[in-house]
KOLFINU-526418 format. One record per residue (C-alpha): z negated, x, y; residue number from 0. Coordinates in steps of 0.001 Angstrom, whole numbers, plus 524288, in hexadecimal, padded with zeros to 5 digits. Each point is the difference from the previous one (the first is absolute). Layout:
% KOLFINU-526418
<pt w="Z" u="X" v="Y" n="NUM"/>
...
//
This chain:
% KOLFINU-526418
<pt w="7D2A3" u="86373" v="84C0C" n="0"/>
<pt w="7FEDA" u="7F362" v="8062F" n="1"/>
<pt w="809B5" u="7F63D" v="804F8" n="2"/>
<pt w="80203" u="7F660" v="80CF7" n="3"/>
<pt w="80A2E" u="7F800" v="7F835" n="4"/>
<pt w="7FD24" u="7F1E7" v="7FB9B" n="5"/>
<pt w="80078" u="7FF5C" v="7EFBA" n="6"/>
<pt w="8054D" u="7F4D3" v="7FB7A" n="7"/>
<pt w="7FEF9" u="7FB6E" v="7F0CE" n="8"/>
<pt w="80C3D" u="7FAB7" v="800ED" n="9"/>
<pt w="80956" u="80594" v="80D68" n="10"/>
<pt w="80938" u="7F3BF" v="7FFB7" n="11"/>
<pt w="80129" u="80173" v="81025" n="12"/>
<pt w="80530" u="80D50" v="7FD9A" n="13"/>
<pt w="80904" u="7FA6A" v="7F644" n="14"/>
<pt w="80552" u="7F4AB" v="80804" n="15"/>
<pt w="80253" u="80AB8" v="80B68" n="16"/>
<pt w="80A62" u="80740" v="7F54B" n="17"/>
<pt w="807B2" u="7F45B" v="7FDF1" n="18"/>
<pt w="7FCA0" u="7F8DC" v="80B37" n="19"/>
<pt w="80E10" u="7FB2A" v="8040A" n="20"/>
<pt w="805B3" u="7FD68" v="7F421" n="21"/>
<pt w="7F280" u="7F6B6" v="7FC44" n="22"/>
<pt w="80236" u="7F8B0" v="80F7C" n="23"/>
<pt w="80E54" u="7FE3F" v="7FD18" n="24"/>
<pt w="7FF45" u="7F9C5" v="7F3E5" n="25"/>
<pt w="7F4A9" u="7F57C" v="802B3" n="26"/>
<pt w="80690" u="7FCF9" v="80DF9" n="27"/>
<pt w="80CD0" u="7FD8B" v="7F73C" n="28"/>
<pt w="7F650" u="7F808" v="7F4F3" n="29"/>
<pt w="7F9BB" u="7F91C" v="80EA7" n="30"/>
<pt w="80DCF" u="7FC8C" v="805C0" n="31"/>
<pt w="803BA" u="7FB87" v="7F10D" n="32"/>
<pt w="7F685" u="7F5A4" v="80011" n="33"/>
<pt w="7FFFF" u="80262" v="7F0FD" n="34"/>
<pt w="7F081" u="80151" v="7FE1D" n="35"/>
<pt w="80033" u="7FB41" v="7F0F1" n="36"/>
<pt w="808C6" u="80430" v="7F6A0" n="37"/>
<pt w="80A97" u="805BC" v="80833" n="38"/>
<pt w="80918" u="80A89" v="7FD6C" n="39"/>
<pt w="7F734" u="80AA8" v="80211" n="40"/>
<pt w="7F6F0" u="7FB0D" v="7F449" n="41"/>
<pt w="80CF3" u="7FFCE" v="7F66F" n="42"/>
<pt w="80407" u="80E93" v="805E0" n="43"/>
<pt w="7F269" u="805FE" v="7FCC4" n="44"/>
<pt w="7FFE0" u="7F96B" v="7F45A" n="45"/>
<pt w="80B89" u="80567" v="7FB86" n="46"/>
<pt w="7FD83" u="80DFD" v="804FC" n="47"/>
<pt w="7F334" u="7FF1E" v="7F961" n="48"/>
<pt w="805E8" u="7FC5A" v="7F555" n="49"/>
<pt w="8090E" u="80ACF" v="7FEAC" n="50"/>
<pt w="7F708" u="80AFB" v="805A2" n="51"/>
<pt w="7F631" u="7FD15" v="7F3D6" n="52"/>
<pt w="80CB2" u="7FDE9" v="7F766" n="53"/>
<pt w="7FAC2" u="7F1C0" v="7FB1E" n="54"/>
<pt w="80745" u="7F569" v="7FE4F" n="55"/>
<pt w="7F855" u="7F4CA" v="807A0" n="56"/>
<pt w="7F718" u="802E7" v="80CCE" n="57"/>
<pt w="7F992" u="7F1EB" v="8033C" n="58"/>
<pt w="7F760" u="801B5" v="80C50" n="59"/>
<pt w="7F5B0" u="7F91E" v="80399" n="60"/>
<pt w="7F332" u="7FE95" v="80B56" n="61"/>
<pt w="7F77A" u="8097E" v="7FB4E" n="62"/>
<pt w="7FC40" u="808C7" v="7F28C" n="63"/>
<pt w="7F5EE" u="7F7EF" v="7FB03" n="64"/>
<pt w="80A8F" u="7F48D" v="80096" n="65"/>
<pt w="808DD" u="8074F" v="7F7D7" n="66"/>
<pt w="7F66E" u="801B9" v="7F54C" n="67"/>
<pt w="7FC7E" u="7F1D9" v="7FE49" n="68"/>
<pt w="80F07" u="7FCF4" v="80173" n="69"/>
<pt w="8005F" u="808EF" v="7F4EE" n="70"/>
<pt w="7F5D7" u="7F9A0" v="7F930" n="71"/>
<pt w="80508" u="7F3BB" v="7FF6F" n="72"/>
<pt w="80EB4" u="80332" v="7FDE2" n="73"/>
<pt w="7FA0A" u="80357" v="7F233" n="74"/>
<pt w="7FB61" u="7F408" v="7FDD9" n="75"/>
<pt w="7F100" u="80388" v="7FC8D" n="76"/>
<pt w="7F718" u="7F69E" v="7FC52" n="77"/>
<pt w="7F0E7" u="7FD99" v="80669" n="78"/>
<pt w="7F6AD" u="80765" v="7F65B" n="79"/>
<pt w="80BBC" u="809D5" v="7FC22" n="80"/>
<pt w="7FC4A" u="81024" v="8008D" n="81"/>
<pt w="80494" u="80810" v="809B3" n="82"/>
<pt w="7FACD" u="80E3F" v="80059" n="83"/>
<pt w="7FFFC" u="80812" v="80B80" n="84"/>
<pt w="7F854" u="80ACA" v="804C2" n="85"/>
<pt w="7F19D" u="7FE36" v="80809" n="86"/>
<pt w="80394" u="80BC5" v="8096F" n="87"/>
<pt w="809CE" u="7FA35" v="808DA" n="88"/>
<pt w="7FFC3" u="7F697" v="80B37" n="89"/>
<pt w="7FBF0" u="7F2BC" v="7FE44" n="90"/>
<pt w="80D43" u="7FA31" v="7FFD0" n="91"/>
<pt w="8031D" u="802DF" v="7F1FC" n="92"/>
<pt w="7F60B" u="7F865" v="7FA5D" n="93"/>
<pt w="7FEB3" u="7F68A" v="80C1F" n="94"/>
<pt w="80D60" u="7F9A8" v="7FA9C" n="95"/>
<pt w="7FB1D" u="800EB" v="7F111" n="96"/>
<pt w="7F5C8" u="7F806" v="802FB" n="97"/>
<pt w="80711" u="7F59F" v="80866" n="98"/>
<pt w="807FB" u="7FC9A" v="7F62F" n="99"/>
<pt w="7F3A8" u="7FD7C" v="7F900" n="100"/>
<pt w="8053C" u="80AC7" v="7F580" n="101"/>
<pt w="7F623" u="8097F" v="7FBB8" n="102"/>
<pt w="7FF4E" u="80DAC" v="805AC" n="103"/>
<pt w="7FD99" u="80B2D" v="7F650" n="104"/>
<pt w="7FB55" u="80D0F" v="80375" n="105"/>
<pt w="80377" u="80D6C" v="7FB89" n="106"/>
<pt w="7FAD4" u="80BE3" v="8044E" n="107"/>
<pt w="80726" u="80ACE" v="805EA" n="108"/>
<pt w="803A6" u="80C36" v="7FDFA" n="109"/>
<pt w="7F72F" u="80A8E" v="807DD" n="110"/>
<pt w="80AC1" u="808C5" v="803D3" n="111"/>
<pt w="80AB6" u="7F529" v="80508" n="112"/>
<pt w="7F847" u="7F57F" v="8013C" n="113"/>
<pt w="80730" u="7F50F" v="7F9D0" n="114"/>
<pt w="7FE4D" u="7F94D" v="7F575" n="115"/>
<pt w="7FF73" u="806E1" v="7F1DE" n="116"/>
<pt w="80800" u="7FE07" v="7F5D9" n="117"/>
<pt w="7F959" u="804FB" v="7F6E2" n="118"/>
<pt w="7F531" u="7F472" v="801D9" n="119"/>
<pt w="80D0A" u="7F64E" v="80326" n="120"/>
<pt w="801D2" u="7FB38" v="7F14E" n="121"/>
<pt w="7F04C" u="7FDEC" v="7FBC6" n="122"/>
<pt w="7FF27" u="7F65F" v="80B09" n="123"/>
<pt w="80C54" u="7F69A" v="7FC96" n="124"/>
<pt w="7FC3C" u="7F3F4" v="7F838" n="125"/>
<pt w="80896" u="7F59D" v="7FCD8" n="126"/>
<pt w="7FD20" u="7F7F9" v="80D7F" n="127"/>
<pt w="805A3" u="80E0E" v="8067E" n="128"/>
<pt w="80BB7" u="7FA19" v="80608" n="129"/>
<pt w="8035C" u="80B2D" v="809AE" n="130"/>
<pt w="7FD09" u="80E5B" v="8046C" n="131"/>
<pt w="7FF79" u="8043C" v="8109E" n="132"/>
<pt w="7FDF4" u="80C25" v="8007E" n="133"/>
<pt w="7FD19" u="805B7" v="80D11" n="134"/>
<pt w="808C0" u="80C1E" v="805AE" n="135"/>
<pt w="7F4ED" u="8044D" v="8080C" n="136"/>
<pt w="7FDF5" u="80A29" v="80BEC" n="137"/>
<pt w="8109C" u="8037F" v="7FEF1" n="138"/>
<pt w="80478" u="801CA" v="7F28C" n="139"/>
<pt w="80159" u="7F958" v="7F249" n="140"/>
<pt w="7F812" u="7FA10" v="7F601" n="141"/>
<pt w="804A4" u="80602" v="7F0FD" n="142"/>
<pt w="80AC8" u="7F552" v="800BE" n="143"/>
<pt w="806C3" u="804F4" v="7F1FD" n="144"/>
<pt w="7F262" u="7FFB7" v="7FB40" n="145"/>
<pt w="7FDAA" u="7F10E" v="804EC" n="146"/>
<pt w="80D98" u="7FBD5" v="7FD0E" n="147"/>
<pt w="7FF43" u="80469" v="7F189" n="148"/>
<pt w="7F379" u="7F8C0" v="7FE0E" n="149"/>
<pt w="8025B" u="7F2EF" v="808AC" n="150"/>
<pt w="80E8A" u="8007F" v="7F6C3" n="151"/>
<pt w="7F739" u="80273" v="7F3F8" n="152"/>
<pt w="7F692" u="7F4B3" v="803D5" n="153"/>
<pt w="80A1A" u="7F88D" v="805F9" n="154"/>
<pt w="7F9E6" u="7FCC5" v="80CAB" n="155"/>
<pt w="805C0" u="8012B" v="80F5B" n="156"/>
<pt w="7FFD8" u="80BD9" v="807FD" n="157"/>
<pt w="7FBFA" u="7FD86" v="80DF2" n="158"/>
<pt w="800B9" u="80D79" v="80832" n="159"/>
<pt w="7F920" u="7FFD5" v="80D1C" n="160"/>
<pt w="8068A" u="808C9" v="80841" n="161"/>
<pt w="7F8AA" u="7FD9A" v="80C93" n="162"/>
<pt w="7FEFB" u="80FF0" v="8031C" n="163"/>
<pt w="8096C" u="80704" v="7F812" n="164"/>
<pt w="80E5B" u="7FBA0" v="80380" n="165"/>
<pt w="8087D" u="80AA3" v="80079" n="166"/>
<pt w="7F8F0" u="804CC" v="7F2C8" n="167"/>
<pt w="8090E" u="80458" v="7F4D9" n="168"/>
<pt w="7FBF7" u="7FEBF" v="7F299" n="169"/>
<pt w="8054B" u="80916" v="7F610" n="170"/>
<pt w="80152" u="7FD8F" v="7F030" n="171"/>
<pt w="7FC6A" u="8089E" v="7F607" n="172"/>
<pt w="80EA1" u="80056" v="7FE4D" n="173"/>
<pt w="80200" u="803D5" v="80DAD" n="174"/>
<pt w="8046B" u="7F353" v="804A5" n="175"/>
<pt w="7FB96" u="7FDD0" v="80DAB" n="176"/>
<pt w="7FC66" u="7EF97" v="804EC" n="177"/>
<pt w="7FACF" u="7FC3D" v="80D73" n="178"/>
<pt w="7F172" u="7FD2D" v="7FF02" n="179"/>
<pt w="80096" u="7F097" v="8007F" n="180"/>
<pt w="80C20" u="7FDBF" v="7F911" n="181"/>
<pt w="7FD18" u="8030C" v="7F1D3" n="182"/>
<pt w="7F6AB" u="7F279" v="7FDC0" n="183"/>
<pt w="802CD" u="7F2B6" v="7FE70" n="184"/>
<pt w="7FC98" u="7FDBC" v="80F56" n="185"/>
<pt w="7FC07" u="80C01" v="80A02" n="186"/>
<pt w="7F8A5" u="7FB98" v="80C9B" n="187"/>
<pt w="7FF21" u="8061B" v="80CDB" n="188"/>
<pt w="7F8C1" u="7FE85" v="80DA2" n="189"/>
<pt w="807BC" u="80398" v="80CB9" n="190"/>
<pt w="7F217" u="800F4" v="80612" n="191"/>
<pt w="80309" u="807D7" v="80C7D" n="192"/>
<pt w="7F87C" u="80B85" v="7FA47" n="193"/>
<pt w="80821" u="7FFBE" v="7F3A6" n="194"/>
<pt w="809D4" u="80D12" v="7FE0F" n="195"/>
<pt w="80B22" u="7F3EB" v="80348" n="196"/>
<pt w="7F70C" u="7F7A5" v="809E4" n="197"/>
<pt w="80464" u="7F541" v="80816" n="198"/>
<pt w="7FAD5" u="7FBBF" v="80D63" n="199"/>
<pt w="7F73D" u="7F3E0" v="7F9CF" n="200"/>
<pt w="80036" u="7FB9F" v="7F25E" n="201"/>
<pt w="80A6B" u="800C9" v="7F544" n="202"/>
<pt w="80126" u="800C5" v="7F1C6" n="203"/>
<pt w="809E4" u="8001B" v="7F553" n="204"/>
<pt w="801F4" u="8002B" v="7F23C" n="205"/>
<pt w="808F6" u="808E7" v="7F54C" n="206"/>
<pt w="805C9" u="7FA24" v="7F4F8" n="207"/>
<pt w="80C14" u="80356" v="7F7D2" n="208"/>
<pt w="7FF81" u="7F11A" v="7F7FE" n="209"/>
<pt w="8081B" u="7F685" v="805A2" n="210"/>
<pt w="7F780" u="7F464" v="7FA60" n="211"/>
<pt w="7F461" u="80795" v="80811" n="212"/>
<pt w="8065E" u="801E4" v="80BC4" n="213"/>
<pt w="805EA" u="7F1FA" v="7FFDB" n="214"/>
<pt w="7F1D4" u="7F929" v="7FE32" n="215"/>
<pt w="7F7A8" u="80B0F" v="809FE" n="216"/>
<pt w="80982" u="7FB7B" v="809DF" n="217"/>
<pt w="7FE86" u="7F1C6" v="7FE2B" n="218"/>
<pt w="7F22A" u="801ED" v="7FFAB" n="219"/>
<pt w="80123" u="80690" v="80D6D" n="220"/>
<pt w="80752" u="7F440" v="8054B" n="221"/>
<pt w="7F702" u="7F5E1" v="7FC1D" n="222"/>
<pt w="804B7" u="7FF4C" v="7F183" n="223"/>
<pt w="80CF5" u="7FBCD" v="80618" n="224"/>
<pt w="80EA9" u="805C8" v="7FE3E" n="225"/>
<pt w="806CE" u="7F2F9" v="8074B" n="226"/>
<pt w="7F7CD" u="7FE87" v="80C56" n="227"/>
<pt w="7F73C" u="7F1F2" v="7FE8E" n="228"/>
<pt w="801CA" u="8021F" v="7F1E2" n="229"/>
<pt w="7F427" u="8044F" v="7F8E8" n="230"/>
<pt w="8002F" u="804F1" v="7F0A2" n="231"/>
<pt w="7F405" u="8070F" v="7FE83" n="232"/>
<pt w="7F432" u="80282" v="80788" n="233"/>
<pt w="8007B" u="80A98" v="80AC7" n="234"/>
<pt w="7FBDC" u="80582" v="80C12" n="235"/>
<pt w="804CE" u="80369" v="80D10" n="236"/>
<pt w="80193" u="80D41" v="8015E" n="237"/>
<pt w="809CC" u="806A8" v="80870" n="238"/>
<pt w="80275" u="80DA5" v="805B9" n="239"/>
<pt w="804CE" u="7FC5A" v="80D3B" n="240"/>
<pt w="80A59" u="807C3" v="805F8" n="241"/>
<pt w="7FA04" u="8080E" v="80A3C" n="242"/>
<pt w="7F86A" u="8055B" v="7F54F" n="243"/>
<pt w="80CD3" u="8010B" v="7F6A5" n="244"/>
<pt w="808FD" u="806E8" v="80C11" n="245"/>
<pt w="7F3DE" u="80A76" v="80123" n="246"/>
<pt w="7FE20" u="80268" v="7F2F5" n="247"/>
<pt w="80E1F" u="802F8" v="7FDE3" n="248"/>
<pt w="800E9" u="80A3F" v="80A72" n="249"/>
<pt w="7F3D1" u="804AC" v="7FA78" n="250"/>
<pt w="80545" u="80106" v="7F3BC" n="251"/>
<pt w="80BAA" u="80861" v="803AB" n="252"/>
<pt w="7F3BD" u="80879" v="80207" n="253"/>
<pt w="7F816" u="7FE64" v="7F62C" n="254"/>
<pt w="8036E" u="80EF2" v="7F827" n="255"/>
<pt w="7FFD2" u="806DB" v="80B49" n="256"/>
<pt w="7F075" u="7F87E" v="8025B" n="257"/>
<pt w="7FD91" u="80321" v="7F16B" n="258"/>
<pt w="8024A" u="80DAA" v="80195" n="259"/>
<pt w="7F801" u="8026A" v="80C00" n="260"/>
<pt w="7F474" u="7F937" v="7F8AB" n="261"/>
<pt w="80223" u="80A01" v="7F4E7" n="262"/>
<pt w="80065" u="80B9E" v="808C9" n="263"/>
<pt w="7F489" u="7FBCB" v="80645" n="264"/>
<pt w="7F841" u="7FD6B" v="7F2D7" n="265"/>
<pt w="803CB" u="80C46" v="7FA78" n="266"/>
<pt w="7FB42" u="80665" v="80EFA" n="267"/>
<pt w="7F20C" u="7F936" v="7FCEF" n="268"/>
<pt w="7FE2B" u="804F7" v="7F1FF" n="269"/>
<pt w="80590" u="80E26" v="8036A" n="270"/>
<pt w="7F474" u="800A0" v="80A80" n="271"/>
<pt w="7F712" u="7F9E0" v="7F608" n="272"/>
<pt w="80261" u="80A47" v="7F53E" n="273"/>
<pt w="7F39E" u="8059E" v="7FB4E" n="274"/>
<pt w="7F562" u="7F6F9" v="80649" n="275"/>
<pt w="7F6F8" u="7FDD3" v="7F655" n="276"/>
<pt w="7FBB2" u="7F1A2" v="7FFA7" n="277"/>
<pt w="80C96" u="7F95F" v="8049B" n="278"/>
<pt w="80A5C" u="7FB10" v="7F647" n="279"/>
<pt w="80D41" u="7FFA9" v="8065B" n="280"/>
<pt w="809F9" u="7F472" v="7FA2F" n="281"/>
<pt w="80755" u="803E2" v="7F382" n="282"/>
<pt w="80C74" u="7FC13" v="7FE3B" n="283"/>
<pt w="80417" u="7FA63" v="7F345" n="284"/>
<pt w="80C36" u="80720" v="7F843" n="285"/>
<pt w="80711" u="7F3A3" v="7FE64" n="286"/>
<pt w="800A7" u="7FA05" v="80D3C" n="287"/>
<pt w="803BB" u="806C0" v="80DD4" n="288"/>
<pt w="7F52C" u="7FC1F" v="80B9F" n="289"/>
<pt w="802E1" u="7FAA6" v="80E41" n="290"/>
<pt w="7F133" u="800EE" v="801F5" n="291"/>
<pt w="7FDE2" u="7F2FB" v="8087F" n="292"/>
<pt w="7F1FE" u="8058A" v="7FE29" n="293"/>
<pt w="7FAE6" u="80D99" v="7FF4C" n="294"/>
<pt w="7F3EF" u="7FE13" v="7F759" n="295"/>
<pt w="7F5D5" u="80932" v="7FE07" n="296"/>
<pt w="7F350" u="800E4" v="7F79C" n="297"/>
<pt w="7F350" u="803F1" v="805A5" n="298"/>
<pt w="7F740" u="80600" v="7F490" n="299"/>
<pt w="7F4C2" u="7F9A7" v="8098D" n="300"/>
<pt w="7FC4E" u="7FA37" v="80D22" n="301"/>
<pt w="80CB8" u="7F95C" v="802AE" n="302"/>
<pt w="7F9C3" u="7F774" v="808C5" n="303"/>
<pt w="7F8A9" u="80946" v="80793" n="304"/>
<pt w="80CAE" u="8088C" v="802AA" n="305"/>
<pt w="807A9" u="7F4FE" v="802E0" n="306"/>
<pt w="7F557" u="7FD4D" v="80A0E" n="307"/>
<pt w="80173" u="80D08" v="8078B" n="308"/>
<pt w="80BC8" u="7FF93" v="7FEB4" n="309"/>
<pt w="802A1" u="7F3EB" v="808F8" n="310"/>
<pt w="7F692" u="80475" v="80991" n="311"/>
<pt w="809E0" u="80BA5" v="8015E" n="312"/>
<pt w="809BA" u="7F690" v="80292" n="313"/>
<pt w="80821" u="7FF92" v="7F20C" n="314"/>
<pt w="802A0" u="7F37F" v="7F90A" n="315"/>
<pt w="7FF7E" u="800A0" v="7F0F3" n="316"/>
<pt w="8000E" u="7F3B8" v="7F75D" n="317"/>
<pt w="7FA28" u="7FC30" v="7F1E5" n="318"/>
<pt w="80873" u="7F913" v="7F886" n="319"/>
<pt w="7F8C4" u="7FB0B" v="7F90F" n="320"/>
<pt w="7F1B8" u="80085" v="80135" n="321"/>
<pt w="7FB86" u="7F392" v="7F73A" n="322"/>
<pt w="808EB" u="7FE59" v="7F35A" n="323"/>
<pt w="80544" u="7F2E0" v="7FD7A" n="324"/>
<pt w="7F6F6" u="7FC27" v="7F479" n="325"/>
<pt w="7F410" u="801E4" v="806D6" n="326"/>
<pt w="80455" u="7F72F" v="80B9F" n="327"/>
<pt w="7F845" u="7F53A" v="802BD" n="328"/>
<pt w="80DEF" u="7F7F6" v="7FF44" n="329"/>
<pt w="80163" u="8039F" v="7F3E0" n="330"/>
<pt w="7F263" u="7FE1D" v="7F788" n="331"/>
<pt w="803E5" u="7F54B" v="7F836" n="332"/>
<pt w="80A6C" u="80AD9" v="7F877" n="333"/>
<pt w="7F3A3" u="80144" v="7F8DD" n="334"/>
<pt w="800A0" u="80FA3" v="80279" n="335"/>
<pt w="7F4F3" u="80827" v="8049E" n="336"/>
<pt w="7FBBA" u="80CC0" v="80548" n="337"/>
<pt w="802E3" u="80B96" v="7F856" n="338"/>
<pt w="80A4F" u="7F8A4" v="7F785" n="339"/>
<pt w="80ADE" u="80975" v="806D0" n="340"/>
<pt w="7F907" u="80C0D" v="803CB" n="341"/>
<pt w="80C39" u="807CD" v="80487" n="342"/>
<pt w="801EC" u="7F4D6" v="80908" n="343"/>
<pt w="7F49E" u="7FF88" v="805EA" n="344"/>
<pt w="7FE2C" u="80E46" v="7FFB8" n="345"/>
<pt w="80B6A" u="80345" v="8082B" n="346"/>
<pt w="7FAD9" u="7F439" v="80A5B" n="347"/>
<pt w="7F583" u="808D2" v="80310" n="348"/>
<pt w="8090B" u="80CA4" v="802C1" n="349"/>
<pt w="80C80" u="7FC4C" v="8049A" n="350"/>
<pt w="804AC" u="803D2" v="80D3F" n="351"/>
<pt w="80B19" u="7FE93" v="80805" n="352"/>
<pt w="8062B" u="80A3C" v="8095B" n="353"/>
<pt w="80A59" u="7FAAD" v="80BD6" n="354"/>
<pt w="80C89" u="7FF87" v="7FA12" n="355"/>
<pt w="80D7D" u="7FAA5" v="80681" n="356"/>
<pt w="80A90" u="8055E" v="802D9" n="357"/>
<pt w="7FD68" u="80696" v="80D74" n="358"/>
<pt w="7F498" u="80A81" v="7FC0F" n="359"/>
<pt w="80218" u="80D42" v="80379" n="360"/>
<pt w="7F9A8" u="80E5D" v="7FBD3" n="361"/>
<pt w="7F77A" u="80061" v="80AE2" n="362"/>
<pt w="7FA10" u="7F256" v="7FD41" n="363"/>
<pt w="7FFFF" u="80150" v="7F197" n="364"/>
<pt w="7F80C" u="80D43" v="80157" n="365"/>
<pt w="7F712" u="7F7E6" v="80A04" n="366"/>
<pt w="7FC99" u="7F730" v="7F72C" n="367"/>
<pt w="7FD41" u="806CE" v="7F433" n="368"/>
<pt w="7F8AA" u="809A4" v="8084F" n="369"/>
<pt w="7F75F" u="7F5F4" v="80471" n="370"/>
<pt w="7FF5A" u="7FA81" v="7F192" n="371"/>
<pt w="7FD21" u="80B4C" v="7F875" n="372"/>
<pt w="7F30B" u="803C6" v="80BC9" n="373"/>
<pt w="7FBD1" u="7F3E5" v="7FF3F" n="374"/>
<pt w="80079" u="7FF4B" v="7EF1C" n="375"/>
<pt w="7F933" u="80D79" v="7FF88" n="376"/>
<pt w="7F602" u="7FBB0" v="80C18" n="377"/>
<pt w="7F9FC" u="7F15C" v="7FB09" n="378"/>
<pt w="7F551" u="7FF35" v="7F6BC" n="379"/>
//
């Protein structure tokens, strides 16, 4: 089978197309506003956000990584304090540790979901541990009851980055069901246009259901300021602007219906992947639903060969992530080294990638893993 059709990683052009006039109206309304900064359309996502995710305060911001050193220093940590994350996740996580001149601690994930572990979570808290991120990675949910029942044990901060997995639901062992993001002190998010709920630029935003929280992240956002030209704590400027806010809300009124197409596609990719021998499709973890911002596979061997041929045939993949954070050359003075989390740096070397938005089709999907599963059984 073979294909004339342009594969995209991401089809964002073929999502614009679907909501094309509702996205022009809106920023020519935001344009002929002259409200760039804080206008109405910021306070209306907000809000919608806020009651779509069922959390009490939405506080956006310019971008994710923002949002996580908002978080950060709403909590008032301290240089030298302990913040453990995970070292297979983008750079961002422990980019803002480490700016804050806190201390990034690493704990290796688990082979099947790929975040973090719990059951390594409690050996690595000392008494500098001041706080916990653990990373909802690839589309669905860390072990939140898990985290939460150690960080209240311990009594240190919860931090969820939710970069890839809004829309996620979290379910209890007592059946309760939470939005992935809202059950820690803070959740984070990136409105990176290839996000499940992308904007057109940059945009980020945090989750928080404490008042105090919410109060501070925003004045941090502002400059540390709540009066404008009156300053009570240190902050930053950073600002969803509202182009990005009036798109994101029309995306948002979307956002299930994108969910869903992401699940029927993943669940199209691991039906045609059934029985391959020497390709691990994603599992999907009891306690959390997936939205699948990634489709991730493992490659037994030769990842990097396949995804070779596989380009040269004209289909993007992506590895996310191919160097794990403690083994960056950013990060040496962490004092980690090279086989200190072998799951970690064992999955660097398999994990693959597949297209996955919201626009794939049969025909494409059965291109593609076509081409993957010749080209697996073909390289030496």
């Amino acid at each position: 089978m073979a294909t004339t059709r342009s594969i995209q990683m991401v089809d964002l052009q073929s999502q614009y197309q679907k909501i094309k006039s509702e996205i022009d109206t809106a920023i020519n309304q935001v344009i002929e506003s002259c409200q760039f900064i804080n206008g109405p359309a910021v306070k209306t996502f907000s809000q919608n956000l806020a009651t779509y995710l069922g959390v009490k305060h939405v506080i956006p911001c310019a971008n994710g990584t923002d949002a996580l050193q908002v978080a950060l220093m709403a909590l008032d940590l301290k240089p030298g304090d302990e913040v453990i994350t995970t070292p297979f996740t983008f750079v961002a996580t422990a980019e803002v540790i480490a700016l804050l001149q806190l201390k990034p601690v690493f704990v290796d994930v688990n082979p099947c979901t790929f975040m973090i572990d719990e059951y390594r979570l409690e050996a690595a808290i000392t008494e500098k541990t001041k706080c916990i991120i653990p990373v909802h990675l690839f589309g669905q949910a860390s072990n939140m009851e898990a985290i939460m029942t150690i960080a209240k044990k311990r009594k240190v901060y919860v931090v969820e980055d939710n970069a890839q997995a809004i829309g996620a639901t979290f379910q209890f062992a007592n059946g309760k069901k939470q939005a992935v993001g809202t059950i820690g002190d803070f959740g984070t998010t990136s409105f990176f246009p290839s996000k499940n709920l992308g904007c057109y630029g940059d945009g980020g935003a945090l989750f928080t259901n404490d008042d105090t929280l919410a109060e501070k992240a925003r004045m941090i956002c502002n400059h540390g300021s709540k009066v404008r030209y009156y300053h009570d704590s240190i902050g930053v400027n950073s600002r969803l602007d509202s182009i990005q806010a009036t798109v994101l809300d029309i995306k948002l009124k979307h956002l299930d219906e994108y969910n869903a197409a992401r699940q029927k596609a993943a669940a199209t990719y691991t039906s045609l992947l059934k029985g391959v021998a020497g390709i691990t499709t994603p599992k999907i973890a009891q306690y959390s639903t997936h939205v699948f911002h990634q489709y991730t596979l493992l490659l037994d061997q030769n990842r990097d060969k396949v995804q070779k041929v596989l380009k040269e045939k004209g289909i993007p993949t992506g590895v996310y992530y191919p160097v794990p954070l403690h083994m960056q050359k950013a990060y040496k003075a962490s004092g980690y080294n090279e086989g200190d989390f072998p799951v970690s740096e064992d999955l660097a070397k398999k994990v693959l990638s597949l297209p996955m938005h919201t626009e794939l089709d049969q025909d494409l999907q059965e291109y593609i893993i076509g081409a993957l599963v010749d080209a697996y059984k073909s390289v030496k």
